[in-house]
C-alpha positions in Angstrom: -17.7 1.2 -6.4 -13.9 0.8 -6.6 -11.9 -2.4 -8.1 -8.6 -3.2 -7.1 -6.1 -5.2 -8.6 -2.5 -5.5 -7.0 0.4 -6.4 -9.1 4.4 -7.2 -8.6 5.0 -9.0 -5.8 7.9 -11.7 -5.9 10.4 -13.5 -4.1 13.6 -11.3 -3.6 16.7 -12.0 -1.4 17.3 -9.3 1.0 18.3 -5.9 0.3 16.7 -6.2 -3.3 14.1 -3.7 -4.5 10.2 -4.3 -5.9 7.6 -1.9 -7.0 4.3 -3.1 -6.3 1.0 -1.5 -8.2 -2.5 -1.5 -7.8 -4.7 -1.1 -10.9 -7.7 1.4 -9.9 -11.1 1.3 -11.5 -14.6 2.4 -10.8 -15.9 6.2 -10.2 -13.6 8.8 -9.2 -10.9 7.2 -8.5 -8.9 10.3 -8.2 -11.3 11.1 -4.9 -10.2 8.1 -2.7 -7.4 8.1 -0.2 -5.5 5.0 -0.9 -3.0 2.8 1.1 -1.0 -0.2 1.6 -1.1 -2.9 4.0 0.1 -5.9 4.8 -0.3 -9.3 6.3 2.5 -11.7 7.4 1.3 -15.8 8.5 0.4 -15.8 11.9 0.1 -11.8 12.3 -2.6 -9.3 12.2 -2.7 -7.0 9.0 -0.4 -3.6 9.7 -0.6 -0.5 7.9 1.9 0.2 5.5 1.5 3.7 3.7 -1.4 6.1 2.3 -0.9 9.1 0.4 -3.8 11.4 -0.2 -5.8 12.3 -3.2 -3.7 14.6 -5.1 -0.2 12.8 -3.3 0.8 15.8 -1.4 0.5 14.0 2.0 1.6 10.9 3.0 2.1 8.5 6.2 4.8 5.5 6.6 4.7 3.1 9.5 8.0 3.2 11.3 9.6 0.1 10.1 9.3 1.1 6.6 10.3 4.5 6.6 13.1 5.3 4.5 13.0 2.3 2.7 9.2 2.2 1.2 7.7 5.1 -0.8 4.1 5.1 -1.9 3.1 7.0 -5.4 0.0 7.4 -7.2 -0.7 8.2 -11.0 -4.3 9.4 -10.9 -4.6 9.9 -14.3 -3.2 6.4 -15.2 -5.6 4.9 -11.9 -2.6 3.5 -10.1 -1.0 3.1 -6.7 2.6 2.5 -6.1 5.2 1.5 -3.7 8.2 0.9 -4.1 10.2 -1.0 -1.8 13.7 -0.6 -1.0 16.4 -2.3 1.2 13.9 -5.1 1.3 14.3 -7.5 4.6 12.9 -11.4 5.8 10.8 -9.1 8.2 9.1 -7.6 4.8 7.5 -10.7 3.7 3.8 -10.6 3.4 0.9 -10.7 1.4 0.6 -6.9 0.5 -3.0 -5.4 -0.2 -3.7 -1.9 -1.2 -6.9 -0.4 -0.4 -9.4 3.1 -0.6 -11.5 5.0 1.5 -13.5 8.2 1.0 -14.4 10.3 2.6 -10.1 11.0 3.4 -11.0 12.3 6.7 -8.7 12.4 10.1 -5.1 13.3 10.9 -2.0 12.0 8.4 -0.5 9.8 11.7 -1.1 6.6 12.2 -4.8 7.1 11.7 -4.2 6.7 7.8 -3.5 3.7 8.3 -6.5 2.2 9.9 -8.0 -0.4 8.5 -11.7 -0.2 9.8 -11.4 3.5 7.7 -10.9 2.0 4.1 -13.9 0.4 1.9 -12.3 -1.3 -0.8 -9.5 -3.6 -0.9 -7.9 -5.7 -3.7 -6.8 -9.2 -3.5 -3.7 -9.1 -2.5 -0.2 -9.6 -4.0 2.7 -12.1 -2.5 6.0 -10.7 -1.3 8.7 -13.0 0.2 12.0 -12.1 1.0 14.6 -14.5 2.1 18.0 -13.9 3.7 
């Protein structure tokens, strides 16, 4: 069992910067593929980011790239991103989440939802122009 605890969201005007966490806790921690996702009002959740166990693979969805970079401190438990160049289109509640076994290819099938078991509560981003 894996508990997740999202941290750092605010309200920015655009072009600022947040780092959002995710506090990690249960057994091996260290063996889950984690990622981000989020959910704007009225829109289904998207897949953000993942990065792999040991961080030496990771997947952005187009809109983000270049702007968002996801991190992870496995011996602290913790999940980053950091968010850059931040724009309106950002805002969301942002969730990180695990899944093991981290099977498939590092496209946008790291990002699929249905492929993750755990998931933290969720942490508010707005950005306004």
């Amino acid at each position: 069992q894996v508990q997740l605890q999202e941290s750092g969201g605010d309200s920015v005007q655009a072009g600022g910067s947040l780092r959002l966490s995710c506090a990690a806790s249960g057994y091996a921690v260290g063996s889950y593929c984690m990622g981000w996702f989020r959910q704007a009002p009225g829109k289904e959740r998207e897949g953000v980011a993942a990065i792999s166990t040991g961080g030496s693979l990771t997947y952005y969805t187009t809109s983000v790239k270049g702007r968002f970079t996801i991190s992870r401190d496995n011996g602290k438990n913790t999940l980053y991103l950091q968010m850059n160049s931040l724009k309106p289109e950002d805002t969301a509640m942002y969730y990180c989440a695990a899944r093991t076994p981290c099977r498939g290819s590092w496209d946008s099938f790291a990002v699929r939802g249905d492929e993750y078991s755990y998931w933290g509560q969720g942490t508010q981003v707005t950005v306004s122009s």
